[in-house]
Each structure stands twice: as structure tokens, then as C-alpha cells.
N, C-alpha and C positions, 0 to 999 in steps of 0.2 A: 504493500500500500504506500510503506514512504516514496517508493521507484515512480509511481501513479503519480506524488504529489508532485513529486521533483519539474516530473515531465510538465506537469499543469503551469506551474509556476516558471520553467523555462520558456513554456510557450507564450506566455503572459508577458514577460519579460520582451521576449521577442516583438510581441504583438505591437507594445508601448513604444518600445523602440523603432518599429517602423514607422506607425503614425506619427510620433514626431519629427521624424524625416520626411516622412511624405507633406506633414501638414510645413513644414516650413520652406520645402519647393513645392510652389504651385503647379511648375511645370513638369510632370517626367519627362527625361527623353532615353530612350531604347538603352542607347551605351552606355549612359550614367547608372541607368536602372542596373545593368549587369555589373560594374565598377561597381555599385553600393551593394549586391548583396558579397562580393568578394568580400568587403571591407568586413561586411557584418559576420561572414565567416570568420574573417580573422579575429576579429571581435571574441565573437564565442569559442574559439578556440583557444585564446590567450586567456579567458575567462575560466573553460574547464580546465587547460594546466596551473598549478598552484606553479608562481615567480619562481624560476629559477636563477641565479645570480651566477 
């Protein structure tokens, strides 16, 4: 059940995080869309490793 919450709460996370990028360009265009979700992978990637130094 924690694995269920995890997932809810990552996707949530995810969720807010898009809207806030979408809402503060008003405009998509094609390439940036593909360039922001790379970003946003790197994102959650750097997120699910804990810093290594």
C-alpha cells in the first residue's frame, strides 16, 4: 500500500509541476514540449537518486 501511495503522490507531484509550466507559457511549441519533458526527466531522476558528492 505505501508503493500505491508513493506512486499517487509522485504522480501529483508530477501533475503540479506540469501545470505550472504549462500555465506560465501560454504558448506550446512541438520542440520545447519534447526539450521540457527531457528536462522533467532529468528532474525526477536527480530526484529519485539521493546526492551523491
Amino acid at each position: 500500500i505505501l508503493f500505491l501511495q508513493l506512486g499517487f503522490t509522485l504522480g501529483n507531484v508530477v501533475g503540479m509541476y506540469l501545470a505550472q509550466n504549462y500555465d506560465v507559457s501560454d504558448h506550446i511549441h512541438i520542440p520545447n514540449l519534447a526539450k521540457k519533458l527531457e528536462e522533467i526527466k532529468k528532474d525526477l531522476d536527480a530526484k529519485k537518486k539521493p546526492p551523491s558528492c
